[in-house]
N, C-alpha and C positions, 0 to 999 in steps of 0.2 A: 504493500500500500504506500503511496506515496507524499506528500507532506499535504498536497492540493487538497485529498480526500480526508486526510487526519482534521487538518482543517474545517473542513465539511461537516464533520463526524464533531466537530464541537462546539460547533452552530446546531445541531440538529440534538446533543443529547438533552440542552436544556430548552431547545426552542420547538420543538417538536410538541414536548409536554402541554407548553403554550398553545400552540394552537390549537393542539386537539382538547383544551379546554372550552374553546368556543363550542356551543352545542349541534349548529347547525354543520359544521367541520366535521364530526367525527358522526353524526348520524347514518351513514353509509357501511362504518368498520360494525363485523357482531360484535367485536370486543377488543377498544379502543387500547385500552389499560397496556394489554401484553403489544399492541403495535408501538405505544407511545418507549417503549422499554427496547424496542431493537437496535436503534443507534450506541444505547449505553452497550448493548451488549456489546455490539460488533469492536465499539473500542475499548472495553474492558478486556478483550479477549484477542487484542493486535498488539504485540510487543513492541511500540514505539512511544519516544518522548520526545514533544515540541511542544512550543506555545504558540500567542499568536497578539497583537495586541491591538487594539481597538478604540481609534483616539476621539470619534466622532459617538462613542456610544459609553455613555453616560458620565461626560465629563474625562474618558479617558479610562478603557478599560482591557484587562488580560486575561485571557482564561489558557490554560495548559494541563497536562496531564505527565507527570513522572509515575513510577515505580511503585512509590505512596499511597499515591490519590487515585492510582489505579486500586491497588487494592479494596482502598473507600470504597472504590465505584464496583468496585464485585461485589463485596457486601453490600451495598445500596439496593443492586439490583437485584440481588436474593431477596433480600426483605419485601422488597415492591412484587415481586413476582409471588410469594408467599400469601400478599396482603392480596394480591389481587386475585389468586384461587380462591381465599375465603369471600372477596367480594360477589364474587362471580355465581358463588355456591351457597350463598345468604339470602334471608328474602329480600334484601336490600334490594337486591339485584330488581325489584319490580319497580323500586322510583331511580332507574341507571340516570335519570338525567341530572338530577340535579349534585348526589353524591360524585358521579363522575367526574363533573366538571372539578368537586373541590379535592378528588381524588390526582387528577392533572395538576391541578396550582401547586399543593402539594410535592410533588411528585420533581415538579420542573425545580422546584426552589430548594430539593433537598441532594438537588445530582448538581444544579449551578453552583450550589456552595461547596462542592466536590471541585469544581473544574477551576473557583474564583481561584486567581493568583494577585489580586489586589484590594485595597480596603473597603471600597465604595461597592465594587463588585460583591465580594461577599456580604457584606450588607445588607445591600437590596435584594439577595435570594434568602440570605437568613430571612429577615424580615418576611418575603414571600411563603419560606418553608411553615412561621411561624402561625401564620393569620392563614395561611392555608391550613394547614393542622388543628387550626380552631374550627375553622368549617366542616372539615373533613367531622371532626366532634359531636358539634351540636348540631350537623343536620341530621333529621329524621330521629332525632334525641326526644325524650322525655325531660321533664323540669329537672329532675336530677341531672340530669346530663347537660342541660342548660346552666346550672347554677356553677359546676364544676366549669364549665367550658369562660365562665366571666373570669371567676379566678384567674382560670389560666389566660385570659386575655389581660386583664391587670397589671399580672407581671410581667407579661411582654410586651407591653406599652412602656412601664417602667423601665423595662430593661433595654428595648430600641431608645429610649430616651438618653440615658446613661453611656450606651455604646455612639451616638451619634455625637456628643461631648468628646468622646474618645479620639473620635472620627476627626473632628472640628482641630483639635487636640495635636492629631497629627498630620493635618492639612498645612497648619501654621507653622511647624517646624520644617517639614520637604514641601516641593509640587510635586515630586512623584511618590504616589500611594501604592505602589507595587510592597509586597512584604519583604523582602528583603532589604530594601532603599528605608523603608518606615522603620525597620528596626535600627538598622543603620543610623538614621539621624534619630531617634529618638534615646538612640542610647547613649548620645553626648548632647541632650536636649535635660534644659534644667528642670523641666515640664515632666521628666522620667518617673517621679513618684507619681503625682497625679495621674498620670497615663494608665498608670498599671493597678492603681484604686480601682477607676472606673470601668479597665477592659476583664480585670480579675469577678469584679460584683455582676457586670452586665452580665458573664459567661457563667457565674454562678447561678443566677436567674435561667437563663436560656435552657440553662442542662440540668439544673433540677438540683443542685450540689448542696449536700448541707452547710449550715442553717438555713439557706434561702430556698428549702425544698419543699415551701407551703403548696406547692399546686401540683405534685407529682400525684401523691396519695390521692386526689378527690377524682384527677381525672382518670388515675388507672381505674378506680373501686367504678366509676358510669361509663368507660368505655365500650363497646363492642369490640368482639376479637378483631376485626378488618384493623381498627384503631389500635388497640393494644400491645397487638405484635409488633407495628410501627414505634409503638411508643419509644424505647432504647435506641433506634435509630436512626431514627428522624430528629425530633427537639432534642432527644439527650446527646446526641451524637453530634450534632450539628456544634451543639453548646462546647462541647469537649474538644474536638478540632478549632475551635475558636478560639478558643486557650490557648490552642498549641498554635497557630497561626499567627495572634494578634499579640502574643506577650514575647517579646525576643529575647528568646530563651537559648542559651548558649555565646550570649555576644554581651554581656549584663553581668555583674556580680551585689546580688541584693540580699545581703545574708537577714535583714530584720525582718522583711517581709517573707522571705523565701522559707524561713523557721517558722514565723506566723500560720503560715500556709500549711506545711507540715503538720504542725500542732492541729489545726482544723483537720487536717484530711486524717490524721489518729479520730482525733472527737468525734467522728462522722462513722469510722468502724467501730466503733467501742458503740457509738449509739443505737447502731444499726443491730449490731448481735443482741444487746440489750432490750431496745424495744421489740426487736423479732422475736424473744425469747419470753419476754412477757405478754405479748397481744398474743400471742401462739395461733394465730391466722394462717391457716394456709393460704389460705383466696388470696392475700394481699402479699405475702411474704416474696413475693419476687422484687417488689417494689423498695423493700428493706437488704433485697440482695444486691439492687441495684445502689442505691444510698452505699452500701459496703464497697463495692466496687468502685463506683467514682469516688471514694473517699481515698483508694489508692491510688486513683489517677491525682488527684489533688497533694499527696506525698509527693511523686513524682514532679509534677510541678514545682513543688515549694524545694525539690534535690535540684531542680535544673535551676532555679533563680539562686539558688546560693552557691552550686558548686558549677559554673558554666564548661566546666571541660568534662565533666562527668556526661553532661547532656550533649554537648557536642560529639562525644564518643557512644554512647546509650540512644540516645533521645529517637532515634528513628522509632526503637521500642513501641513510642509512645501510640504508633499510627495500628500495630499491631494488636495493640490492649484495645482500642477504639472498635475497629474489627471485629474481634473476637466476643466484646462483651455486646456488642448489637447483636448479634448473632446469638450468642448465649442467652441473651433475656428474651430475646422470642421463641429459643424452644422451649423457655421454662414457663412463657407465659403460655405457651399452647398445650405443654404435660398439665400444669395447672385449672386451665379451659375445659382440658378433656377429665381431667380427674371431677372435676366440681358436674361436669353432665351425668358422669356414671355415677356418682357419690355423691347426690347433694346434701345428705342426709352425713356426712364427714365434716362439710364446712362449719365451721365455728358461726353460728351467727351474730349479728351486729351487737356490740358490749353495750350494758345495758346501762352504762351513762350515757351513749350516745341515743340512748330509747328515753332516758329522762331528759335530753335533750330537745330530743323534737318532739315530746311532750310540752315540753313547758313553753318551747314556741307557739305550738296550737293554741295551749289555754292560755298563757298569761293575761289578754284582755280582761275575761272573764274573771279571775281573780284580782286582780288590779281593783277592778270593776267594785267588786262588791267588797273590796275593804276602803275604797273610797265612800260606798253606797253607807256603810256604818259608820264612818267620820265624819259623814256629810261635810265635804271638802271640796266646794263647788269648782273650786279654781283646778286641784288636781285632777278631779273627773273631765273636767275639760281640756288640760294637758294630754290628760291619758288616752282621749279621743284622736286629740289629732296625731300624738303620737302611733294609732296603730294606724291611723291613716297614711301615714309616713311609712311605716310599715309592710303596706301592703303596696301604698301606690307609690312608690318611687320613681321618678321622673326618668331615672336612667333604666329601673327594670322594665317599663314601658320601651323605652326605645329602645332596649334589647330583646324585647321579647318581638316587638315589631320587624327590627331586622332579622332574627332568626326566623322570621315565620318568612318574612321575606325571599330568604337565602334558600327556606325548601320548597317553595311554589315557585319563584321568577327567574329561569335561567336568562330569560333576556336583559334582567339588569346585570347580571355575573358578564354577559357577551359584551355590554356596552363600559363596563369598568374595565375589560380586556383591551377595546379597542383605544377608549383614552389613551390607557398607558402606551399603547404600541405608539401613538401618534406623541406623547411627550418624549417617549424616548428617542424616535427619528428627528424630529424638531429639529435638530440639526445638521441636519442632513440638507436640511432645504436651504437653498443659496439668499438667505436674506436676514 
């Protein structure tokens, strides 16, 4: 194969996904999913490494593939091909238009952050991989799966907010955002601590890493398996290569942080065996395997920010661990899937603080109610009113419950958000 078609082959692994998100596009294929997956194949599976760079599209951007990101891209495409038998073989499979599409967004933004070789690039596919994985979520979801699915949008607003500082961060020290140039000047940039605050926290968020792993638990316990087996490596995965892409590691020596780090990625095993061992949950226990695991990716980390020759000599490792543990949490999430079908009668069910919980959500009015009614405390009866009105109608559950309802009825607003973006991102292309 020769450089013209490698080329070809990297315009098409993440752009392909794209279009065959539009609905009216892929309505002709039976089964868009495994078409949208051939390009990755074919170059997962050609022994070549080039890049290519791209100064008219989006401010200046690179995509390439080595040895490494090959690898990503095999396991990428195992899991997509995995995700997409159980699609196929679900009843989901009767509403294919609207999952599809956010099974394609998805899909495109978790193979472009594979191929990004610059900041702005990575970026915009994380981000895509992100808000697509919410959709992917909460359509054809119940309230539970709505509720989990805000969580998880909260912190990926939080956390694109935080990495775009990053971003900004290191726009001001280079003009070229290529990662190796960014590490480069950011590593005799006096802006070095701050950098690696905010690219450390964002990636903590994105991947789920203890303590900032409030949204891992809600959305594995409401996912469906099509979702679930993605979960390790897509967002968590994504989050973990982030780390290793955006912190320049091996070029740096930051022994307070680098120990800091360490010590958290200890706290996170110890936590994990700990709460695994007392919630005694099988259902969920992959989720506390995972928290184990990234908590030694997070060691390794904090060994490469303090010892940089260690990881200049090791550090490819890291792209290995990445691999292997996506891989691993979807067959454990699928041993666990299939064990809870044969044995639901094994599963621990829900602990019963969390039944006194949503107990006391239901009633609390009612009691409120009638120890205000014995005080006669006109004032707090009347707080207590509009507090559960607040309660029930909040302004933003209204406008998410509106656009999710949105997202699984109207593929033609998903088609016309699609074409926007194609036309803001050609914009300059056009001679004026």
């Amino acid at each position: 194969m020769n450089e013209a078609m490698g080329v070809f082959l990297l315009f098409l692994v993440p752009g392909l996904p794209l279009l065959l998100a539009f609905p009216a596009l892929r309505s002709y294929l039976p089964r868009p999913c495994y078409f949208a997956l051939l390009p990755a194949i074919i170059l997962a599976a050609v022994p070549m490494t080039f890049s290519i760079d791209i100064p008219w599209l989006l401010l200046g951007s690179r995509f390439g593939i080595n040895d490494m990101s090959r690898l990503l891209l095999a396991m990428s495409v195992l899991l997509w091909l995995v995700s997409a038998g159980l699609f196929y073989r679900s009843a989901d499979y009767s509403s294919e238009g609207c999952i599809s599409t956010c099974f394609m967004l998805a899909l495109a933004g978790s193979l472009g952050v594979i191929l990004a070789m610059d900041l702005i690039s990575f970026f915009v596919f994380l981000t895509l991989t992100g808000y697509g994985f919410y959709a992917l979520l909460v359509s054809e979801g119940g309230e539970g799966t709505r509720q989990s699915g805000r969580i998880y949008l909260s912190f990926m607003i939080i956390a694109d907010l935080v990495l775009f500082e990053a971003l900004l961060i290191a726009a001001a020290v280079t003009d070229n955002l290529a990662f190796e140039a960014v590490h480069h000047a950011i590593a005799q940039s006096s802006s070095l601590d701050l950098y690696l605050l905010m690219v450390i926290i964002a990636f903590m968020i994105k991947a789920g890493l203890w303590p900032l792993s409030f949204w891992l638990l809600p959305v594995f316990r409401s996912s469906r398996p099509v979702v679930a087996v993605l979960l390790g490596g897509v967002p968590v995965a994504a989050g973990l290569l982030g780390m290793v892409r955006w912190l320049p590691l091996g070029e740096i020596s930051s022994p307070e942080p680098g120990m800091i780090i360490q010590y958290l990625g200890g706290a996170a095993v110890i936590y994990a065996v700990l709460a695994g061992l007392i919630r005694a949950q099988l259902k969920i226990s992959a989720i506390y395997v995972a928290i184990m695991f990234t908590g030694f990716f997070f060691i390794a980390v904090g060994t490469g920010l303090t010892y940089p020759a260690v990881w200049q000599q090791y550090g490819y490792f890291i792209y290995f661990f990445i691999a292997l543990f996506s891989i691993g949490f979807a067959v454990l999430v699928m041993l666990l899937r299939s064990l809870e079908s044969k044995y639901p009668d094994k599963m621990i069910p829900v602990k019963q603080s969390d039944s006194i919980s949503l107990w006391f959500k239901q009633h609390w009015p009612v009691i409120i109610e009638r120890l205000t009614a014995q005080m006669r405390f006109d004032a707090i009866s009347r707080l207590k009113t509009k507090m559960n009105f607040l309660w029930q109608k909040h302004l933003w559950e209204r406008i998410l419950d509106r656009s999710e309802s949105f997202l699984q009825r109207w593929n033609i607003a998903i088609t016309l958000f699609l074409v926007l973006g194609l036309i803001m991102v050609f914009v300059r292309v056009l001679p004026f």
